[in-house]
C-alpha positions in Angstrom: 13.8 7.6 -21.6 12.9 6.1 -18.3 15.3 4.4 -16.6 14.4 0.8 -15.5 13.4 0.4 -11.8 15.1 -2.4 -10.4 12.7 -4.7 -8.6 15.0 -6.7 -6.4 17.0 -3.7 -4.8 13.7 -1.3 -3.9 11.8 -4.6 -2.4 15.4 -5.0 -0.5 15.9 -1.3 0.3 11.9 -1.2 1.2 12.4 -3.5 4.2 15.3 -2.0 5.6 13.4 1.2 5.4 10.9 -0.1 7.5 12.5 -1.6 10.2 15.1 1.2 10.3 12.0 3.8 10.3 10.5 2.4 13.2 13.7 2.9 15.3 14.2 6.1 14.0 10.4 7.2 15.0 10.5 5.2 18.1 12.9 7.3 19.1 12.0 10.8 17.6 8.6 10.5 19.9 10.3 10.5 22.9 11.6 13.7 21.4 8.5 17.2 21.9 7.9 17.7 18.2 10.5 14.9 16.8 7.4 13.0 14.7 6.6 16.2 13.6 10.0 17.0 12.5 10.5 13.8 10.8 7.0 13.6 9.0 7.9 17.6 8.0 11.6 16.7 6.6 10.1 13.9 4.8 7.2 15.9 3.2 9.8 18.3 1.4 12.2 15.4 0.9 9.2 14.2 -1.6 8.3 17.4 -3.0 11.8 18.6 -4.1 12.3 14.9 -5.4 8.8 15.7 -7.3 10.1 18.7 -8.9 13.4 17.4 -9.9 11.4 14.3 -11.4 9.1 17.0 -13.5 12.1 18.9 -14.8 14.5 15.6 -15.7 16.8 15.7 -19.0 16.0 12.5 -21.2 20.0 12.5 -20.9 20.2 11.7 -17.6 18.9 11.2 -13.6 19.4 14.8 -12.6 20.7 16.4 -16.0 23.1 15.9 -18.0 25.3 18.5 -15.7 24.3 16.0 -12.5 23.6 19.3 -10.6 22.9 18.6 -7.4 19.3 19.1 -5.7 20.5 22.1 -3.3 21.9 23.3 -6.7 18.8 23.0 -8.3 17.4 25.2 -5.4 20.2 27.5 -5.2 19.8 28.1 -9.0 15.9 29.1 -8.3 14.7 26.4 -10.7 12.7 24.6 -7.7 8.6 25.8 -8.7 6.6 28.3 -6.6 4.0 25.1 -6.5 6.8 23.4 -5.0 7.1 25.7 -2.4 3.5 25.9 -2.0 3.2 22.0 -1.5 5.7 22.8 1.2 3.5 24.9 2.8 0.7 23.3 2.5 1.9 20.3 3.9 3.5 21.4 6.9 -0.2 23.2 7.7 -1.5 19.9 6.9 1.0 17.7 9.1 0.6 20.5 12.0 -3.1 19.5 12.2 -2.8 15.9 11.6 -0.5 15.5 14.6 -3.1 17.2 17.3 -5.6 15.0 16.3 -3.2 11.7 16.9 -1.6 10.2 19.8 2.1 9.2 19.7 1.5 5.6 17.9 -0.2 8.1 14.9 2.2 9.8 14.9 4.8 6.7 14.9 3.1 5.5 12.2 2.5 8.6 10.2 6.4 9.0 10.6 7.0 6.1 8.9 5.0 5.8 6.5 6.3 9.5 5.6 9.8 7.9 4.9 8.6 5.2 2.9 6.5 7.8 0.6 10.3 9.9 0.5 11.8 6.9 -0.8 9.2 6.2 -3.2 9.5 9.5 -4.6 13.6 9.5 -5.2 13.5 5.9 -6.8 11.2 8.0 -9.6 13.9 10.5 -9.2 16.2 8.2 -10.5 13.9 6.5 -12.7 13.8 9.9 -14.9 10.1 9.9 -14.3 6.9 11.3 -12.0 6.2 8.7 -9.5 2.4 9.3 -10.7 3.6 8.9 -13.9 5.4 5.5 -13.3 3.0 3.9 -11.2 0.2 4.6 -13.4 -2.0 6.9 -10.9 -4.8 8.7 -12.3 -8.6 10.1 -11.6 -10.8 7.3 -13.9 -13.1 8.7 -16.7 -16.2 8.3 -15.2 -15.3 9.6 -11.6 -18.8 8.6 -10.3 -17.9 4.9 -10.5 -15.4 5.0 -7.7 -18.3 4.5 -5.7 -18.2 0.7 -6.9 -15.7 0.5 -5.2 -17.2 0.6 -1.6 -19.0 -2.8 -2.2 -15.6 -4.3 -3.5 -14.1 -3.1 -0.8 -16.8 -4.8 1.5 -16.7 -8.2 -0.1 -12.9 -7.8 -0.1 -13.1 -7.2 3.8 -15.6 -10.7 3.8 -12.9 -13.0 2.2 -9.6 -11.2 4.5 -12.0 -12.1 7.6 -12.3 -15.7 7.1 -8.3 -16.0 6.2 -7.8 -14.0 9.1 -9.8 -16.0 11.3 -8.5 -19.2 9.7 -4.8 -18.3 10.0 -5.4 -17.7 13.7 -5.6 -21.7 14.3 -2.2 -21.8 14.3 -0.9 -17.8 14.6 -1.3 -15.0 17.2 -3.4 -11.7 16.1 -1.2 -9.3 16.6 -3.1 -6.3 14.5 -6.5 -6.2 17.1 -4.8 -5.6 20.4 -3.0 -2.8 19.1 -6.1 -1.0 17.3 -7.2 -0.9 20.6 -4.6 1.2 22.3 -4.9 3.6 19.4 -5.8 6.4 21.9 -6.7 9.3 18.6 -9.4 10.7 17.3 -11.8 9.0 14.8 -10.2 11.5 11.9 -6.9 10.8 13.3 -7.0 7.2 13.2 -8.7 7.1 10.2 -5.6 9.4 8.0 -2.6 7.5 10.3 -4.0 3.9 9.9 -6.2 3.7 7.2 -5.3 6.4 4.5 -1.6 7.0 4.4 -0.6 3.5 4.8 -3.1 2.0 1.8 -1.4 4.8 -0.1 2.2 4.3 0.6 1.4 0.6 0.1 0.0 0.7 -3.1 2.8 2.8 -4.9 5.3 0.7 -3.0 3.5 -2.9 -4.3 1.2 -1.9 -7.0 2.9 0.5 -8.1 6.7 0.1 -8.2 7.3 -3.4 -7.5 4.3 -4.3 -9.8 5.1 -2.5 -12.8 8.3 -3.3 -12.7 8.3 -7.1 -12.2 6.8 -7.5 -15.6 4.2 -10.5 -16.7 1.1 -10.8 -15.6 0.7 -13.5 -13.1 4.5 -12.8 -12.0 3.9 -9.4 -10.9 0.6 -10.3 -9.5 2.0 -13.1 -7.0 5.5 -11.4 -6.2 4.0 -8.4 -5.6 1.4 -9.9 -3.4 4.1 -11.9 -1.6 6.6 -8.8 -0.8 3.3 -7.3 0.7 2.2 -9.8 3.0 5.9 -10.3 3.9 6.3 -7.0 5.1 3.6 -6.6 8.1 6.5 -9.2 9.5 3.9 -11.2 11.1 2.2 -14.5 10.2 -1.0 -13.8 11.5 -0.9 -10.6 9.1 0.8 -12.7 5.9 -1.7 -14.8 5.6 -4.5 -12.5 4.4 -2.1 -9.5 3.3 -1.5 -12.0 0.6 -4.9 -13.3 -0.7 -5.6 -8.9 -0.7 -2.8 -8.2 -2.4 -4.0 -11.2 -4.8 -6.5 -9.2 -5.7 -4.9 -6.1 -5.8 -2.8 -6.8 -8.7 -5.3 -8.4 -10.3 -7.5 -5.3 -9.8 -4.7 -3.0 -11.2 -3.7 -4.9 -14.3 -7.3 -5.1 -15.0 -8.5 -1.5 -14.5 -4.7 0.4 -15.6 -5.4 2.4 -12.5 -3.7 2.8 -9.1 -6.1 5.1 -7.7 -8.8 2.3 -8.1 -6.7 0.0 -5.3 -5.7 3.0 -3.4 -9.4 3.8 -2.7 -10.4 0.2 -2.0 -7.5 -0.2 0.1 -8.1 2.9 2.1 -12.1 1.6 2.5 -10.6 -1.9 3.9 -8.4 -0.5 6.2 -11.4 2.5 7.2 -13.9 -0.4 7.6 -11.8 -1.9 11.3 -11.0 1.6 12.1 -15.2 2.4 12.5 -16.1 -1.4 13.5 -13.3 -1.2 16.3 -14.5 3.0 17.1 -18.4 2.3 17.3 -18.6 -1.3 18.0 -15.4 -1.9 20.2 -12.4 -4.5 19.9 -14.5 -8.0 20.1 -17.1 -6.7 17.2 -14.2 -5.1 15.3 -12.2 -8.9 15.8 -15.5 -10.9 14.4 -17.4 -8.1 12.0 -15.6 -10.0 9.0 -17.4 -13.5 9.6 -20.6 -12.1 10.9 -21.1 -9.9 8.0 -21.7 -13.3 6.4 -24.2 -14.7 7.9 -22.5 -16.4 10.1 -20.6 -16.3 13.4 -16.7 -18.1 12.8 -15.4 -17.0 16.3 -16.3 -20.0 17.8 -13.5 -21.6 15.8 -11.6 -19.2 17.9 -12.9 -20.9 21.4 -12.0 -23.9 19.9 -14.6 -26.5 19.1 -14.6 -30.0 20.5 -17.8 -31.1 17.4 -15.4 -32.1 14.2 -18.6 -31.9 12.4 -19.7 -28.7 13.1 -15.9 -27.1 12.6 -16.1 -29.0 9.3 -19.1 -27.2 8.2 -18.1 -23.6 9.5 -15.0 -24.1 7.5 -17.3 -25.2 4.0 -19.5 -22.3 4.7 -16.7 -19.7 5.5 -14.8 -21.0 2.1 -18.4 -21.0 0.1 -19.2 -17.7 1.0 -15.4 -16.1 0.5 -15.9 -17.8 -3.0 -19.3 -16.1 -3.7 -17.4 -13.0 -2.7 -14.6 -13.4 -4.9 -17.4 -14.0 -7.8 -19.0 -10.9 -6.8 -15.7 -8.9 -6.4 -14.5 -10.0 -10.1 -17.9 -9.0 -11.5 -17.8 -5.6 -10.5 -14.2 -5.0 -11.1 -15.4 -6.2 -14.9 -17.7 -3.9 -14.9 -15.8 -0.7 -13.0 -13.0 -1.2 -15.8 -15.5 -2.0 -18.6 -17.6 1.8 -17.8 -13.6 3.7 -17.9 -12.7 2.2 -21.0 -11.1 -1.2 -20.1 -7.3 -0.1 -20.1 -5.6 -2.8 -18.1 -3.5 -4.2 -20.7 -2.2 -1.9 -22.2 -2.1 0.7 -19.2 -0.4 -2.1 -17.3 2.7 -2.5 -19.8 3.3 0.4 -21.3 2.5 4.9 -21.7 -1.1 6.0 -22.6 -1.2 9.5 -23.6 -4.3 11.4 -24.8 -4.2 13.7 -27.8 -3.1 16.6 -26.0 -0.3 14.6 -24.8 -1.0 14.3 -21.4 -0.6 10.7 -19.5 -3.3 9.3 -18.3 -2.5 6.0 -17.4 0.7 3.6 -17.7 3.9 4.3 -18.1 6.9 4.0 -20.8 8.4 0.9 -19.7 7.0 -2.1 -22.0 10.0 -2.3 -24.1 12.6 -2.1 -21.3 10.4 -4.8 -19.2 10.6 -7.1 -22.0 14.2 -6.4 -22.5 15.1 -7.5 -19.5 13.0 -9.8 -17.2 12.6 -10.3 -13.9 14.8 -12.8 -11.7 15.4 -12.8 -8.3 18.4 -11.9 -6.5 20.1 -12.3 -3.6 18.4 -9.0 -2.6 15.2 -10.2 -3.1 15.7 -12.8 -0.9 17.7 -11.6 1.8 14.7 -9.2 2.5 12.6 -11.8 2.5 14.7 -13.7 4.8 14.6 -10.4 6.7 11.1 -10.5 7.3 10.1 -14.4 8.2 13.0 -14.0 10.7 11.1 -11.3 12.1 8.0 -12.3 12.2 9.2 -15.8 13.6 10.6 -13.6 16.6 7.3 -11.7 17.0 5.5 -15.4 17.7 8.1 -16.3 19.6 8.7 -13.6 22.2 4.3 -13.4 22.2 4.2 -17.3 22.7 
């Protein structure tokens, strides 16, 4: 039986992750080959926790005989596709990291960890962190390519939120995309692919599916996600996203679906900020729209006219949303409308194979959701952060 994931102490353990794995590849890059090192360590750190997770007794986390994982390896019982995902990724991270410059690599690093830890909370969950988080290709593979609208109109509504929130908070995120010194591939896997993945299993996955409830998982989930970019600017429309992404997930039953559209958000500043530079990249939200909102960032002395950006800018983010539900309707309608039950509990096919889901309804409604003083000291964690990031900027 799966093990129930404990909401409060990954969210805590999550955020103490992050800020200690920024140190930890802050320093490694001053190190020839530390990134590397770290991204490698954590690649098989996730892969022998994936083949411990395949191979899990019913009785228990590791066995009934809690042998230990270099017991496990000792005994020959770790896969020769193991062994080969190994491999594979330590060709893969070889490449990656002479395509990127150090902040790639920083961030590649990290995110690297936060995948690791993912993996050994399944570990101890007695289940596949695919399995748990309900990951899977959709039925009708063809209609992932609805997702690149959503993704669009998704990018529309974060711009105006983004813009908005920078009335009264620094942008941290644009300056920096600029001293990305890597290639457009490079940029694209470090800032835009590996982080929408990590962050979906971590808040759409984990946290989400085991918060329980609807609308509770939805929000929280959303919350812990905008809280941990640690800065306000960030928060703001981290939070409306991951709004949406819950929503998306409980309606479609399928992780991959956020995954891609998070991966197309994030790809859509990478190739604004590559081909059109920082100040199209800063603006390419609004403007897609029809109409230009930096001047609310020079700071308009007409009332009248700021009044009526801000009614256009909110009239068009709700057309978008309209839009955005609509297709998400219709992308979960065409795969066989699973959310509810793919959201809650294990979908199996007639061979027996999972699909979607996971075998945790019972357990969820067993035991509900409260927040503890985990869940709060990392959110404590992060505002004081982020409060010290607008501070020491001011």
């Amino acid at each position: 039986m799966i093990r129930p994931v404990n909401a409060n102490k990954v969210w805590l353990g999550l955020v103490l992750l992050h800020l200690a794995a920024s140190f930890i590849a802050a320093f490694s890059s001053g190190i020839k080959g530390g990134t590397f090192f770290l991204s490698f360590i954590s690649w098989f750190f996730f892969c022998i926790c994936h083949e411990i997770s395949q191979r899990v007794s019913l009785d228990g986390v590791l066995g009934p005989d809690k042998t230990s994982f270099l017991s496990r390896i000792r005994q020959g019982e770790i896969s020769r596709k193991t062994f080969a995902m190994i491999l594979a990724g330590f060709a893969f991270w070889l490449l990656l990291f002479f395509l990127m410059d150090d902040d790639g690599r920083m961030l590649v690093s990290i995110n690297m960890m936060e995948l690791a830890y993912a993996a050994w909370i399944c570990c101890k969950a007695a289940t596949g962190l695919g399995s748990f988080c309900g990951l899977g290709v959709p039925r009708k593979p063809w209609s992932l390519l609805l997702l690149v609208p959503a993704a669009l109109l998704l990018f529309v509504i974060s711009g105006y939120v983004n813009v908005l929130s920078m009335f009264f908070f620094k942008d941290h995120i644009s300056g920096r995309l600029i001293e990305y010194n890597s290639s457009l591939a490079g940029s694209l896997i470090s800032i835009a692919l590996i982080p929408a993945i990590v962050e979906e299993i971590f808040f759409r996955g984990l946290l989400f599916r085991s918060l329980g409830g609807k609308w509770r998982a939805i929000l929280v989930s959303a919350a812990c996600f905008g809280l941990l970019h640690m800065n306000f600017n960030q928060m703001s429309y981290a939070f409306i996203m991951g709004i949406f992404f819950g929503w998306i997930v409980w309606k479609t039953g399928n992780l991959m679906t956020t995954m891609v559209i998070h991966g197309l958000f994030n790809s859509i500043s990478i190739l604004i900020n590559y081909f059109g530079g920082p100040e199209q990249a800063e603006s390419a939200a609004a403007e897609s729209a029809g109409y230009d909102l930096m001047t609310l960032m020079a700071g308009s002395d007409d009332g009248r006219a700021l009044r009526g950006i801000l009614i256009v800018g909110l009239l068009m983010s709700v057309i978008c949303a309209g839009l955005l539900y609509f297709l998400i309707r219709f992308y979960s309608r065409i795969n066989g409308e699973l959310h509810k039950q793919a959201a809650f509990s294990r979908i199996e096919e007639e061979r027996g194979e999972q699909t979607a889901g996971f075998e945790m309804g019972r357990e969820l409604e067993a035991s509900r959701w409260k927040p503890s003083a985990s869940f709060f000291a990392a959110c404590i964690i992060c505002l004081v952060y982020a409060v010290l990031i607008e501070w020491m900027s001011a």
